[in-house]
C-alpha positions in Angstrom: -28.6 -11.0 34.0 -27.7 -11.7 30.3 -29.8 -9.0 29.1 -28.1 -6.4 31.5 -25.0 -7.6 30.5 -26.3 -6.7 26.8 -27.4 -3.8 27.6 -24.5 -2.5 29.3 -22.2 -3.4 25.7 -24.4 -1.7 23.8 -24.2 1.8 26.2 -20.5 0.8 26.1 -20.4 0.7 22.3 -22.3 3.6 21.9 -19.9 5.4 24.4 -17.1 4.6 22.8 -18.5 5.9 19.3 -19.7 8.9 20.8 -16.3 9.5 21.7 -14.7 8.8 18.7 -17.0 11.0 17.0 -16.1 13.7 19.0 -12.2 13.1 18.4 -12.6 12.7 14.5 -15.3 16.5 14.7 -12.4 17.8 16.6 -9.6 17.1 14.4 -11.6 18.3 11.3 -12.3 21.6 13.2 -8.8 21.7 13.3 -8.3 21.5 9.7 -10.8 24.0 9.2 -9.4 26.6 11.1 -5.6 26.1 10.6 -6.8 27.4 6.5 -5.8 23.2 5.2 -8.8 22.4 4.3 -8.9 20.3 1.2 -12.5 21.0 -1.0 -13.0 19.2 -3.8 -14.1 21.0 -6.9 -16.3 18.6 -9.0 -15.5 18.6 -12.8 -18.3 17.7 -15.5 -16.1 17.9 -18.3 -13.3 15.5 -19.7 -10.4 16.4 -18.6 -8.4 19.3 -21.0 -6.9 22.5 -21.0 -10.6 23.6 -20.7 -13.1 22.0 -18.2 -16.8 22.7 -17.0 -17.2 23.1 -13.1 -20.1 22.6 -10.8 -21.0 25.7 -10.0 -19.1 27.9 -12.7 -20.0 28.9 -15.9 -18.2 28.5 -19.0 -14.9 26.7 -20.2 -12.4 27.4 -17.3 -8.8 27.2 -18.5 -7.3 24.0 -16.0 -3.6 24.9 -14.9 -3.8 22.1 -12.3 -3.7 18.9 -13.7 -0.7 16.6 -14.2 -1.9 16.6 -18.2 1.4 17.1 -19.6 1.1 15.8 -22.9 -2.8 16.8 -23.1 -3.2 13.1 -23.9 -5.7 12.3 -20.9 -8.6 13.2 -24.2 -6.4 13.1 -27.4 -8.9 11.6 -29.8 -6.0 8.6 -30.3 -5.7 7.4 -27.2 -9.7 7.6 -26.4 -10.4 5.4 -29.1 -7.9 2.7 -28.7 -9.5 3.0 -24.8 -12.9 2.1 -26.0 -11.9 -0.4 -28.4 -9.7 -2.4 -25.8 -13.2 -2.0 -24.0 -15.1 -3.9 -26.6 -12.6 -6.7 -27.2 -11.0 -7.2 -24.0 -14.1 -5.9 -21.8 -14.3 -3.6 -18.6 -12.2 -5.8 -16.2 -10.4 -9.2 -15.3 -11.8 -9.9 -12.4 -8.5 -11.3 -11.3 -4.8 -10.6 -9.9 -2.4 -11.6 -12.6 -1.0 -14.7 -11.6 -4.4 -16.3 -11.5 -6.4 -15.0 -14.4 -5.9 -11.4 -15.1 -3.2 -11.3 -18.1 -4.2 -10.5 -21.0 -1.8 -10.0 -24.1 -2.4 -6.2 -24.4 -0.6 -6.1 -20.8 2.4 -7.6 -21.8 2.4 -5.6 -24.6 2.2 -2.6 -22.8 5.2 -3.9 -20.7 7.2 -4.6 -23.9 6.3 -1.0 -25.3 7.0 0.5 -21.7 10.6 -1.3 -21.2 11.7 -0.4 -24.7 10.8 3.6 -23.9 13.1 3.7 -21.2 15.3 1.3 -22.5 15.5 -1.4 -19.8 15.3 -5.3 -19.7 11.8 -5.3 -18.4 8.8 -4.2 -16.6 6.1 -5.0 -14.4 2.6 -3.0 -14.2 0.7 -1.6 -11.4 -2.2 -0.5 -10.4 -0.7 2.6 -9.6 3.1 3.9 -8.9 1.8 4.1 -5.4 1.5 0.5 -5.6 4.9 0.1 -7.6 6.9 2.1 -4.9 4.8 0.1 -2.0 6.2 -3.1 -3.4 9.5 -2.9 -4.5 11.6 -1.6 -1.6 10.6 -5.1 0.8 11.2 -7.2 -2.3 14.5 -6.0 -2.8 15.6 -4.9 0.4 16.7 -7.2 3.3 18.1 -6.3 7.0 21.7 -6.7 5.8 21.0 -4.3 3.2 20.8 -0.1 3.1 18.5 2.3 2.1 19.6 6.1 1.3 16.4 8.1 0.1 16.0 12.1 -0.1 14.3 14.1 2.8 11.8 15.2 0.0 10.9 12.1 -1.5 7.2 11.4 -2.5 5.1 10.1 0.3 4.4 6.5 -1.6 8.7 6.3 -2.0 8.3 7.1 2.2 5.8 4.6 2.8 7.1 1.1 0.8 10.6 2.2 2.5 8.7 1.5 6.2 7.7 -1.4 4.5 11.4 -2.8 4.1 13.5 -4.7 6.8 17.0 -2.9 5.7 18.7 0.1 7.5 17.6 3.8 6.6 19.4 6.6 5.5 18.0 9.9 5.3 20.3 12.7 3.7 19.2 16.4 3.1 17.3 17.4 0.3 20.0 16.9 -2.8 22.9 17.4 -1.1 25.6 15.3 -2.4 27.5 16.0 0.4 25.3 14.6 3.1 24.3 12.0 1.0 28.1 10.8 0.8 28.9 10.8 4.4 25.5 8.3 4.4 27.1 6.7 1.8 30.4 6.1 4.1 28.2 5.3 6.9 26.3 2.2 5.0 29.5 0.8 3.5 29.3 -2.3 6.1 25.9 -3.3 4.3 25.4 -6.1 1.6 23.2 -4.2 -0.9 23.1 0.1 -0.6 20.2 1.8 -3.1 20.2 5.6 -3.4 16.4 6.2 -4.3 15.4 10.1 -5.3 12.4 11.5 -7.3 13.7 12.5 -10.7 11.4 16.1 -10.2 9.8 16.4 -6.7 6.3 17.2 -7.4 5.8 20.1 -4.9 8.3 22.4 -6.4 9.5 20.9 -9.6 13.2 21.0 -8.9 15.3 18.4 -10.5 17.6 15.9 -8.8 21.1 15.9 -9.2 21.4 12.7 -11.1 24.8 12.7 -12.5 26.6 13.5 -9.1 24.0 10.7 -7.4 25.1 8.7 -10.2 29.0 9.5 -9.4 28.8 8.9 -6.0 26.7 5.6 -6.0 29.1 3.9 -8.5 32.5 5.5 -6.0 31.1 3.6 -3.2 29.0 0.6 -5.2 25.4 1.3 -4.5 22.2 1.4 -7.1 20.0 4.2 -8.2 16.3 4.3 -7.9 14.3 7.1 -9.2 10.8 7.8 -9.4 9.7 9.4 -12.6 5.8 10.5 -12.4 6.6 14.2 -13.1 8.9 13.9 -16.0 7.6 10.1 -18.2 7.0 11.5 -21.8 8.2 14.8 -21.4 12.1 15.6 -19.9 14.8 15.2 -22.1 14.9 15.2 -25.7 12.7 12.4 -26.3 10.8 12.5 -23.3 12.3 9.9 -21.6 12.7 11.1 -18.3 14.9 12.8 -16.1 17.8 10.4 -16.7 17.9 10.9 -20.3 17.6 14.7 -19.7 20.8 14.2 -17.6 22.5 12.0 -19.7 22.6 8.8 -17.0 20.2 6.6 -18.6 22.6 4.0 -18.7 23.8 4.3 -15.2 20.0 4.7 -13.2 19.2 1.1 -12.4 15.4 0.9 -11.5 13.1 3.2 -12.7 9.6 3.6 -11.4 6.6 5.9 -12.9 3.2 6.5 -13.8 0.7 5.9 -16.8 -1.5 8.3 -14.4 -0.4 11.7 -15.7 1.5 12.4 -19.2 1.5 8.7 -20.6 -2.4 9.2 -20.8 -3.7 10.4 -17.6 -6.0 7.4 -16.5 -4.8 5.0 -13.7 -1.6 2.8 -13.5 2.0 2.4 -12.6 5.4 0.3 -13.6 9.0 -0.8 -12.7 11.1 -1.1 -15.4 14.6 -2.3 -14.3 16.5 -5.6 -14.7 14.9 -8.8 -15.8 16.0 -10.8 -13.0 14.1 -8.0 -10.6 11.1 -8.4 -12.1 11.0 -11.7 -12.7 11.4 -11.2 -8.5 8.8 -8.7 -7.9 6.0 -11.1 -10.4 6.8 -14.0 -7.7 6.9 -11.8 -4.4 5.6 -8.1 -4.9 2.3 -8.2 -3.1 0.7 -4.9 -4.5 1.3 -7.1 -7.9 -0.1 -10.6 -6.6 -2.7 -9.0 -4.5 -4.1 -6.5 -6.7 -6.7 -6.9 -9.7 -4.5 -6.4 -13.1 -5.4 -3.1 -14.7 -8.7 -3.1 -16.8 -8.0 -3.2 -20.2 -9.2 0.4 -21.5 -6.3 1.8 -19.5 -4.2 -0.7 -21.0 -5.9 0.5 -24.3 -5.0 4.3 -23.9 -2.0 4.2 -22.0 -0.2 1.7 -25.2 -1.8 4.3 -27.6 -0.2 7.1 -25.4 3.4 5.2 -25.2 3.5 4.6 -29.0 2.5 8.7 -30.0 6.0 9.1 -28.1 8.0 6.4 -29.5 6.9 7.1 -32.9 7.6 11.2 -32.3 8.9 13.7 -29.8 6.9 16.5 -30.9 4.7 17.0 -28.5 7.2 16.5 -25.7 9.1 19.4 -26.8 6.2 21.7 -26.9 5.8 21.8 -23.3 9.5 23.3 -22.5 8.6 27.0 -24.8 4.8 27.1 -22.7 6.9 26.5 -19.6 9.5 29.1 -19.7 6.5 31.5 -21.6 4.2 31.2 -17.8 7.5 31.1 -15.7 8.9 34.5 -17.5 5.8 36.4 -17.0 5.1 35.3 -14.1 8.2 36.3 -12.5 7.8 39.8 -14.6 5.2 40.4 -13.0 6.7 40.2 -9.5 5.9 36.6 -8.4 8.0 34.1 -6.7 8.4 30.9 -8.5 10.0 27.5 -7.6 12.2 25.5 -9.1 13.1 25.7 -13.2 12.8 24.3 -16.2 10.0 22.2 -15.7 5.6 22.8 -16.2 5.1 22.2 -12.7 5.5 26.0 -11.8 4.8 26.9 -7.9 3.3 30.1 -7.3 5.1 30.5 -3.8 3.0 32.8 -0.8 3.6 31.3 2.3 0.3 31.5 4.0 -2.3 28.3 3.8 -5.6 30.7 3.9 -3.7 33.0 1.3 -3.4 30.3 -1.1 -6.9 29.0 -0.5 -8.4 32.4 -1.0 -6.5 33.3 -4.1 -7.1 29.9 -6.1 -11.5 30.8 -5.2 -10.6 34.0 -6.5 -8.8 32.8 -10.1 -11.6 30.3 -10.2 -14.4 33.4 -10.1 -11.8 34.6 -13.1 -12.0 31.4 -15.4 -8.8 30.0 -14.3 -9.1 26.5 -12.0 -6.0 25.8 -9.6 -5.4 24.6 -6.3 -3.6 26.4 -3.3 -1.2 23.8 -1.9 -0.5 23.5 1.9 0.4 21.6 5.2 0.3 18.4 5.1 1.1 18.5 1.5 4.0 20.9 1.5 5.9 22.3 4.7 4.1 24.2 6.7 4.7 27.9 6.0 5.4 27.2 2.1 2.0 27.1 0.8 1.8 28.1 -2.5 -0.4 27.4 -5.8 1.1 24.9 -7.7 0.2 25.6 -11.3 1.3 22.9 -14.3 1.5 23.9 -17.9 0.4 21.3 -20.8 1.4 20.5 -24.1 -2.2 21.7 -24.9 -2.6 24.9 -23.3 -1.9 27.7 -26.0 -0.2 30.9 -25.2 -3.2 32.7 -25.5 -4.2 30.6 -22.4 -0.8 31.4 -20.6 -1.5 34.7 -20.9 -4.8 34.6 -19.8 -3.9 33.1 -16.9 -0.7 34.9 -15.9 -3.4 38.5 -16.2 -6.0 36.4 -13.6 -2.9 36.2 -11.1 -1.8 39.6 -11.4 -5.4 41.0 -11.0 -5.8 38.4 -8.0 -2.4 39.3 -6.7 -2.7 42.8 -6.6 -6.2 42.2 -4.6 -4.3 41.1 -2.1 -1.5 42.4 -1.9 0.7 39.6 -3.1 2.0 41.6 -6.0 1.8 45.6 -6.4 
C-alpha cells in the first residue's frame, strides 16, 4: 500500500507539472504572437557610444542605454572601480548593520547628500530597492498616498507595500491631483510622489505647481530622479533644480545605475531623521548585502566629476535638441521635450520590433518598446542620447531611421 500511495504522488506531481508547463508554453506563445516579445541582444563590448554585438560586425553606435554622462567607461571612474577592488575587495559578504560598512559607503553617502543638497542619505542596492522600502517605512494606515498614474513600476510596487490610503490622480494634472488632495485632508501624513522624467516618454513633471499645491493643503513631495541625476538643470542636479524647487521637494530617490556611472545601486536622500528611520526599519536596506565596493569606487568617482564641474552635464541638452530637430524634420513623431530620452513613437508592437532589427543590420543598436512596458498601442523606439555620442553619430543615426522608415512606410 505505501508504495502505491508513492506512486500515485509522484503521477500526481508529474501531472501537475505537466500542466503547468503547458500554462507557462501557452502564455509565452502568447507573447510571441501578440509582437512583445522581449530578445536580448548580447553585448561583448563595454558599454559606450560604440559596442560590439553577437552576431554583428563592427562598432555599432548604442542609442539605447541610459549612459547619459558616457561615464559607465570614463577612464576615471574605471580606475577608481578597480582600485576600490584591490583595497576594499569584491564584496562584504554582509547586510550593513552586521558587517558590510565600509567607510567608502559613507562617503559616498556624504558626497551623494551634499549633490542634492539634503541632510542625508541611505544606499541601495538599487532604486528599485530604495522605492520598495521607503513608502511602508514612512507610511502608516492613518496616513495618504497620492502618486501619478504614470509612475515607474518600482514607485507602484513599494506603494502596495504600504498600509496608508491611495490616491491615484491623472497623469500631471494638477487639477485631479487637487481634488485628491481635498479628498485626503482627513489623513495624518499626505505625500505627493511623481517621477521627476517618466522614463517611457521623457516628459517632465510639473514640479512647481505639485510643489504649490502640496504646501496649500500640507502634504510632502517625493520624486524619483533616475532619468535626470547628473544631468537636468544647470548643474545636473535633477529635475528640482531644473525647476527651481530644490528647496521645497522633500525626499528624493535615484539611481547610481545610469548617469552617476552606470553600474548598480540606488539612494534616498531626504531628512536625517528619515533615514536615520529607514537604517533601523527599511528591509530592502537591513536585508540586503551592502553594495560591493567597486561600485562604491566608480559611482564616488562619477559624483565628484559633477560636483567638481558641470561640463559634461551641459553637453547633453545641444546633442538632444540636434536628434530631436532632425528627427522631427524628417517627419517622425517624437515624445516629450527637452530631455535625451527621445521616443520614436509608431504605435504598432511588431512595427517597432521589426524596425529596431532593421537599424541594427544598419550599425545602429536600439530597442522597440511595447506592451507591458508602455500602453498597449503606443509602442515606439525609445532612443537616448549621451554626453558621448558626437554629432557625427546623431546624424548617422537620424539617416538609419529615415532609410528604415521609408522601408516601411513610417516616413515618406
Amino acid at each position: 500500500r505505501d508504495r502505491i500511495n508513492y506512486l500515485h504522488t509522484v503521477l500526481s506531481l508529474a501531472i501537475s507539472i505537466a500542466e503547468a508547463r503547458t500554462v507557462l508554453e501557452h502564455e509565452l506563445e502568447t507573447i510571441r504572437t501578440g509582437g512583445t516579445w522581449k530578445g536580448e541582444r548580447i553585448i561583448t563590448s563595454k558599454q559606450g557610444p560604440r559596442i560590439n554585438v553577437d552576431g554583428s560586425h563592427g562598432d555599432i553606435l548604442n542609442f539605447c542605454a541610459n549612459n547619459y554622462l558616457g561615464l559607465s567607461s570614463h577612464p576615471q571612474v574605471v580606475e577608481a572601480g578597480i582600485e576600490a577592488l584591490k583595497k576594499y575587495g569584491a564584496g562584504l559578504s554582509s547586510v550593513r548593520f552586521i558587517c558590510g560598512t565600509q567607510d567608502i559607503h559613507k562617503d559616498l553617502e556624504q558626497k551623494l547628500a551634499q549633490f542634492h543638497e539634503r541632510e542625508d542619505c541611505i544606499l541601495y542596492a538599487s532604486c528599485f530597492d530604495a522605492n520598495a522600502g521607503l513608502f511602508e517605512v514612512l507610511l502608516g494606515p492613518d496616513d495618504a498616498v497620492l502618486s501619478d498614474e504614470l509612475n515607474h513600476a518600482s514607485i507602484i510596487d513599494g506603494i502596495r507595500l504600504c498600509r496608508a490610503k491611495r490616491f491615484r490622480y491623472k497623469h500631471m494634472d494638477l487639477n485631479d491631483l487637487e481634488t485628491q488632495l481635498k479628498e485626503s485632508q482627513s489623513s495624518r501624513l499626505r505625500l505627493v510622489v511623481t517621477d521627476g522624467v517618466f522614463s517611457m516618454d521623457g516628459d517632465m513633471a510639473p514640479l512647481k505647481g505639485i510643489c504649490d499645491l502640496a504646501e496649500k493643503y500640507g502634504a510632502m513631495v517625493f520624486i524619483d530622479e533616475c532619468h535626470a541625476t547628473g544631468f537636468m538643470g544647470p548643474r545636473g542636479r535633477g529635475t528640482d533644480e531644473l525647476l527651481g524647487v530644490m528647496d521645497r521637494v522633500h525626499i528624493v530617490n535615484s539611481t547610481l545605475g545610469k548617469a552617476l556611472g552606470g553600474a548598480a545601486g540606488g539612494y534616498t536622500v531626504g531628512p536625517k531623521p528619515l533615514i536615520d528611520l529607514l537604517r533601523q526599519r527599511s528591509r530592502p536596506y537591513l536585508f540586503s548585502n551592502s553594495l560591493p565596493p567597486p561600485v562604491v569606487g566608480c559611482a564616488t568617482r562619477a559624483v565628484e566629476l559633477l560636483l567638481a564641474s558641470n561640463e559634461i552635464a551641459q553637453s547633453v541638452g545641444d546633442k538632444t535638441m540636434r536628434f530631436r530637430n532632425k528627427m522631427t524634420e524628417a517627419g517622425f513623431t517624437i515624445s516629450g521635450s527637452d530631455h535625451p530620452i527621445c521616443p520614436v513613437m509608431l504605435g504598432d508592437a511588431r512595427l517597432a520590433s521589426l524596425m529596431a532589427d532593421d537599424m541594427l543590420k544598419l550599425g545602429v543598436y536600439v530597442i522597440g518598446f511595447s506592451y507591458p512596458v508602455v500602453p498597449k498601442g503606443k509602442a515606439r523606439i525609445r532612443v537616448q542620447i549621451s554626453a558621448a555620442h558626437t554629432d557625427q553619430d546623431i546624424d548617422r543615426a537620424v539617416d538609419a531611421f529615415i532609410q528604415t522608415g521609408r522601408k516601411h512606410g513610417v516616413v515618406s
